[in-house]
HTML snippet that shows the backbone in 3Dmol.js (N, CA, C, O; Angstrom):
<script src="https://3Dmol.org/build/3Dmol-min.js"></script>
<div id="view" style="width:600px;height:400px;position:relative"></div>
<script>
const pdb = `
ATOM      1  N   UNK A   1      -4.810   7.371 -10.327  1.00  0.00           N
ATOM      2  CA  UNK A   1      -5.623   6.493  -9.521  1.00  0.00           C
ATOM      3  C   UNK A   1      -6.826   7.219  -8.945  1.00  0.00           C
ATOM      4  O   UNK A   1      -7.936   6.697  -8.835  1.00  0.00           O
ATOM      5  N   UNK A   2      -6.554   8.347  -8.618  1.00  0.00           N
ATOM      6  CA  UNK A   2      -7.457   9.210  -7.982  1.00  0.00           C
ATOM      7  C   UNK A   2      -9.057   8.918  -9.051  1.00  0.00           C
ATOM      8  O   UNK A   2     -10.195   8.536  -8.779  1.00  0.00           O
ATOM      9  N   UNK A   3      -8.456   9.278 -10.131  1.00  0.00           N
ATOM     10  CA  UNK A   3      -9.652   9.817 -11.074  1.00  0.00           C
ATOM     11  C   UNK A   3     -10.632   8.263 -11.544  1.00  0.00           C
ATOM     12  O   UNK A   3     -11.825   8.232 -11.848  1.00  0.00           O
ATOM     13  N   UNK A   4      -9.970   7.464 -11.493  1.00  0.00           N
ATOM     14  CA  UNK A   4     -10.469   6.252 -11.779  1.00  0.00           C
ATOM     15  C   UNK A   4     -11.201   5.535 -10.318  1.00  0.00           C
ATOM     16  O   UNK A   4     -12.240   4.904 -10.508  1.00  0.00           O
ATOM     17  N   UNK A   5     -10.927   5.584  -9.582  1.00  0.00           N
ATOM     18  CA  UNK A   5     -11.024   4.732  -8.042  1.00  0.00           C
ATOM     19  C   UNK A   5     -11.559   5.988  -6.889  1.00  0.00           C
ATOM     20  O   UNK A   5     -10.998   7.041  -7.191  1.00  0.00           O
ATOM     21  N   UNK A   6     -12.094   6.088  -6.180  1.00  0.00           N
ATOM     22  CA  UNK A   6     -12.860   7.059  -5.361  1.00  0.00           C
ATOM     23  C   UNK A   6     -11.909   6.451  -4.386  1.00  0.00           C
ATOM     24  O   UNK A   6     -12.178   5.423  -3.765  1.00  0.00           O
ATOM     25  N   UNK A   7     -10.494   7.285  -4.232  1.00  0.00           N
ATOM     26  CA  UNK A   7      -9.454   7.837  -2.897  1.00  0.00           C
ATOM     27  C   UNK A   7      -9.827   8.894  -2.854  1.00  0.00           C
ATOM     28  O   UNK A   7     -10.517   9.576  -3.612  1.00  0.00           O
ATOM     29  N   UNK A   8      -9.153   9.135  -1.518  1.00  0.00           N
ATOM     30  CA  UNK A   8      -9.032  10.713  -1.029  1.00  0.00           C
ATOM     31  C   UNK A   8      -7.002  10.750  -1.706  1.00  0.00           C
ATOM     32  O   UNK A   8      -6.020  10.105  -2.071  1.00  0.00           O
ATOM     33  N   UNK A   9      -7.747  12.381  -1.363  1.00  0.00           N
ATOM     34  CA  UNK A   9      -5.749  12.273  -1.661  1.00  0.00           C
ATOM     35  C   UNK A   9      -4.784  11.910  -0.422  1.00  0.00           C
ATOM     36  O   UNK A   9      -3.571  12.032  -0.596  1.00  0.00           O
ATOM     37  N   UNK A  10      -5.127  11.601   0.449  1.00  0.00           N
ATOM     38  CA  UNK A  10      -4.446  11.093   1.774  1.00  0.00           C
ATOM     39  C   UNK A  10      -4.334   9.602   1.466  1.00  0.00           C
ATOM     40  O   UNK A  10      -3.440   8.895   1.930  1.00  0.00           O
ATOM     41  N   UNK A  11      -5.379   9.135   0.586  1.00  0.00           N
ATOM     42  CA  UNK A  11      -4.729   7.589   0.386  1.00  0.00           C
ATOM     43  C   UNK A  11      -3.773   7.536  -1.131  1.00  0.00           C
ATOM     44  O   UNK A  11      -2.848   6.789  -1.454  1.00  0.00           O
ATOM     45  N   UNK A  12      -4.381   8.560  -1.796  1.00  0.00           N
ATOM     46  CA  UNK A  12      -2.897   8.700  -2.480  1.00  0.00           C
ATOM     47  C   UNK A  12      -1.481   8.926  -2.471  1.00  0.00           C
ATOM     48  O   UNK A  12      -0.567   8.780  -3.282  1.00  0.00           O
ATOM     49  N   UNK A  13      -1.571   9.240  -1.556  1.00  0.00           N
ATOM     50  CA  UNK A  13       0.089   9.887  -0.611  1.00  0.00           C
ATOM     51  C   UNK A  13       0.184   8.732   0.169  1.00  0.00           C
ATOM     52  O   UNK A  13       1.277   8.731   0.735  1.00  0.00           O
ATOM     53  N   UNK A  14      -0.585   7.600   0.487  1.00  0.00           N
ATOM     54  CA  UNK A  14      -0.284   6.609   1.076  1.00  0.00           C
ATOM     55  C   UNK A  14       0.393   5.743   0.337  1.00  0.00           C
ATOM     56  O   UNK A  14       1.519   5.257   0.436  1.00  0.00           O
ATOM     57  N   UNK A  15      -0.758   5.591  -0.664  1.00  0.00           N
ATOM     58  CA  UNK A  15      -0.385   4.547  -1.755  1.00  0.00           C
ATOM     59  C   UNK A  15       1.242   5.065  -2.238  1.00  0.00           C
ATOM     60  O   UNK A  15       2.222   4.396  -1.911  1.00  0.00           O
ATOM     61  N   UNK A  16       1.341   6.088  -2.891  1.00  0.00           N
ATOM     62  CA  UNK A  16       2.971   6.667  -3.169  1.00  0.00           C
ATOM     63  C   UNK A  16       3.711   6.417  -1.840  1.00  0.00           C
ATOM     64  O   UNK A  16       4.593   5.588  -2.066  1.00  0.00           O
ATOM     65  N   UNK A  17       3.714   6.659  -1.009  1.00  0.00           N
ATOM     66  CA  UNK A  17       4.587   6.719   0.056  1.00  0.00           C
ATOM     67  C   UNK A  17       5.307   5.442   0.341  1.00  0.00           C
ATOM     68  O   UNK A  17       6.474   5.206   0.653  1.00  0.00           O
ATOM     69  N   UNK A  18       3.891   4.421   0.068  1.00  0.00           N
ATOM     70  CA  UNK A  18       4.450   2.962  -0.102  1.00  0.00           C
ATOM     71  C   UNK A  18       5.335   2.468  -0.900  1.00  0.00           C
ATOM     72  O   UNK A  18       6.069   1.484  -0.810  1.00  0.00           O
ATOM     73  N   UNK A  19       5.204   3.172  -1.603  1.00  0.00           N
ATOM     74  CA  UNK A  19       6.439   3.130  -2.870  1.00  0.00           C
ATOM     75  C   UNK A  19       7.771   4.076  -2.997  1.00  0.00           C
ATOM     76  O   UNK A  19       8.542   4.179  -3.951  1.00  0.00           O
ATOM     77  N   UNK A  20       7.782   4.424  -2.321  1.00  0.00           N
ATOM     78  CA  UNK A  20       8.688   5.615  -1.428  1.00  0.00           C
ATOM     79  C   UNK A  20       8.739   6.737  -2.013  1.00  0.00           C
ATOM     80  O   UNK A  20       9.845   7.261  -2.145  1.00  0.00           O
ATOM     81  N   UNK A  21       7.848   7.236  -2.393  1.00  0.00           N
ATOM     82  CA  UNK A  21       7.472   8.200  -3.057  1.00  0.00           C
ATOM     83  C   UNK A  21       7.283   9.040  -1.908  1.00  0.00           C
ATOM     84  O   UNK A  21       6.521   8.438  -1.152  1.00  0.00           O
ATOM     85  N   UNK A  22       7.607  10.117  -1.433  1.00  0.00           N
ATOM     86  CA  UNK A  22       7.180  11.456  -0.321  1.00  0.00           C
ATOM     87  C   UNK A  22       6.928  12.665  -1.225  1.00  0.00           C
ATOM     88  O   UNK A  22       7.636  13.353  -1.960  1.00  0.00           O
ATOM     89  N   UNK A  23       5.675  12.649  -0.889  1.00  0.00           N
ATOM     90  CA  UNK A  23       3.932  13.520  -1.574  1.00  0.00           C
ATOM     91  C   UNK A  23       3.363  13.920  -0.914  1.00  0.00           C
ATOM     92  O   UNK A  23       2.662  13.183  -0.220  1.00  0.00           O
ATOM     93  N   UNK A  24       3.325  15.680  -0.701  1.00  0.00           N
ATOM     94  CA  UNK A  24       2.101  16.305  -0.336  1.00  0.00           C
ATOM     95  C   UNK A  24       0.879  15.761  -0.529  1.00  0.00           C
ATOM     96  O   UNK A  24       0.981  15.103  -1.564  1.00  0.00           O
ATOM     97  N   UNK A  25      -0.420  15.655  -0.029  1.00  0.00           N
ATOM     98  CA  UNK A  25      -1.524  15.881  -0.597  1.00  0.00           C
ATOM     99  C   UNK A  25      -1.891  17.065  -1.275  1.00  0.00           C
ATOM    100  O   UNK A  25      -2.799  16.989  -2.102  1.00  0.00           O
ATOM    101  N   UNK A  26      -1.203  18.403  -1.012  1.00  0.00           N
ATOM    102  CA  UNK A  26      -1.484  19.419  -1.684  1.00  0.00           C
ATOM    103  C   UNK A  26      -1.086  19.659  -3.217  1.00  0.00           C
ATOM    104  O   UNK A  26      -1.429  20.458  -4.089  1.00  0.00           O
ATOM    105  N   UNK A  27      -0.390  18.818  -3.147  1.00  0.00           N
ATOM    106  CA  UNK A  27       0.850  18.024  -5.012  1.00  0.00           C
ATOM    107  C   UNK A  27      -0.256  17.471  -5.350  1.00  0.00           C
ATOM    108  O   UNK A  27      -0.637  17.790  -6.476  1.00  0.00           O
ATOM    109  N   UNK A  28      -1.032  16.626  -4.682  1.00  0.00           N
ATOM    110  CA  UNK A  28      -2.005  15.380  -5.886  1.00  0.00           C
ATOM    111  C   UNK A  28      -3.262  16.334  -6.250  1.00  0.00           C
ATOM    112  O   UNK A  28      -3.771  16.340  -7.371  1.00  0.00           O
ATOM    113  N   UNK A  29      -3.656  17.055  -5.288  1.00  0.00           N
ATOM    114  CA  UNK A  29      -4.786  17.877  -5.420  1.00  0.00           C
ATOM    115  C   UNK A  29      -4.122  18.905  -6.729  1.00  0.00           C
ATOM    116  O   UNK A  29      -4.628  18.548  -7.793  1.00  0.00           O
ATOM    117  N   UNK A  30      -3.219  19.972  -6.902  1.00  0.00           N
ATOM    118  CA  UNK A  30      -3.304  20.811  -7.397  1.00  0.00           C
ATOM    119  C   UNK A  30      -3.070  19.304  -9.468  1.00  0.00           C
ATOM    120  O   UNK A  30      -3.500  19.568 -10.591  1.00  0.00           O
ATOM    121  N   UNK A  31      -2.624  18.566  -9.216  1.00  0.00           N
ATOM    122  CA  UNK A  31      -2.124  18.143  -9.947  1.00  0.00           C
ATOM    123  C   UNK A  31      -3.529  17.184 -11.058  1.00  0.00           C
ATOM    124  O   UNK A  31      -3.527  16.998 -12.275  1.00  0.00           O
ATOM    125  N   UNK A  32      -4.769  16.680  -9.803  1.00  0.00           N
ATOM    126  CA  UNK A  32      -6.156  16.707 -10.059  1.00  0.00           C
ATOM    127  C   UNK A  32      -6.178  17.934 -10.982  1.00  0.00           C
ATOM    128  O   UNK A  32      -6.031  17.827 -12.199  1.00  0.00           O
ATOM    129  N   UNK A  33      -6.335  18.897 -10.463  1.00  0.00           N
ATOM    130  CA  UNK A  33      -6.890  20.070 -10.946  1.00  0.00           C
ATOM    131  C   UNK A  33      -6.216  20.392 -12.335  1.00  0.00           C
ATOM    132  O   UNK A  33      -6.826  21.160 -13.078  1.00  0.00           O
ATOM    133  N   UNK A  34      -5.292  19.992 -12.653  1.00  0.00           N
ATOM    134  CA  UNK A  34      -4.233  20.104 -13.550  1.00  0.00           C
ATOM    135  C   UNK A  34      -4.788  19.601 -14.748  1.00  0.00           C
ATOM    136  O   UNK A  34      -5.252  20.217 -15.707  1.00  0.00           O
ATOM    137  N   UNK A  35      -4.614  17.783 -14.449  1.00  0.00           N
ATOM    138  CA  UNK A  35      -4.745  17.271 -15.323  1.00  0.00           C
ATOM    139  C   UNK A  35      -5.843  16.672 -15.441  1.00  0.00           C
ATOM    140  O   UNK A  35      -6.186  16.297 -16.562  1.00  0.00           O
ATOM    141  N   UNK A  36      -6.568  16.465 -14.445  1.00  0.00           N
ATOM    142  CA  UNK A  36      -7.941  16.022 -14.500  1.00  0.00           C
ATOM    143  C   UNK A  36      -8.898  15.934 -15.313  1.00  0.00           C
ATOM    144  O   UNK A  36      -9.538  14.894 -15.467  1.00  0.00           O
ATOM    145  N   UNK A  37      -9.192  17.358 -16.137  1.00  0.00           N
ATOM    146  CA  UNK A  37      -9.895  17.392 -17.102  1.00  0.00           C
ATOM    147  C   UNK A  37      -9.759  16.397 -18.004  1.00  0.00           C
ATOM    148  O   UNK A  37     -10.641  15.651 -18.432  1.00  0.00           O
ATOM    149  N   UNK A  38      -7.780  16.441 -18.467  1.00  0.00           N
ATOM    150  CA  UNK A  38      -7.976  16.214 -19.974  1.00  0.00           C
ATOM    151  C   UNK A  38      -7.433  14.162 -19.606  1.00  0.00           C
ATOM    152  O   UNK A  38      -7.030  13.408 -20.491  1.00  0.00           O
ATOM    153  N   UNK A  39      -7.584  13.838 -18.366  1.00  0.00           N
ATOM    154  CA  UNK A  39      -7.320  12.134 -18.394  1.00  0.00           C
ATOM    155  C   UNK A  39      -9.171  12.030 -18.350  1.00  0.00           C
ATOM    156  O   UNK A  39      -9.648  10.988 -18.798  1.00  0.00           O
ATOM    157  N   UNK A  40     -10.023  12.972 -17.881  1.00  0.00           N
ATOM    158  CA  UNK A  40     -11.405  12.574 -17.742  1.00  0.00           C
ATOM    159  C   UNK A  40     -12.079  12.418 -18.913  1.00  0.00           C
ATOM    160  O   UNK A  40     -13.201  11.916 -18.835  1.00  0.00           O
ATOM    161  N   UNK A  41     -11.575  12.794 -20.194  1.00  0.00           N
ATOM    162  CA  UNK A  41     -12.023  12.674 -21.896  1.00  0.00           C
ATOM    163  C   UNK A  41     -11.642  11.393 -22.436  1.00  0.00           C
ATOM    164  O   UNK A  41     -11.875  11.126 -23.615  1.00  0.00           O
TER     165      UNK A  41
END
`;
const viewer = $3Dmol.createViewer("view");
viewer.addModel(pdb, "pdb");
viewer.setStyle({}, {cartoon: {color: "spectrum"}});
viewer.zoomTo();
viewer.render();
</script>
C-alpha cells in the first residue's frame, strides 16, 4: 500500500493494526527498503 498510495508508515501500522495485525513501523520501513525496488518495476 505504501508504494502505491502516499502513507506514512504510521498509517500503515494503522491500517494493519486494524486488522489485527501488531507492526512496527520500523518492519514496514526496512521491508520498503527491501522490496520496494523490485514491486516499483
Amino acid at each position: 500500500m505504501y508504494l502505491r498510495y502516499p502513507l506514512s508508515y504510521v498509517d500503515v501500522v494503522d491500517l494493519l493494526a486494524e486488522r489485527g495485525l501488531e507492526i512496527d513501523r520500523s518492519t514496514i520501513y526496512r521491508w520498503a527498503q527491501t522490496f520496494g525496488p523490485e514491486l516499483a518495476c
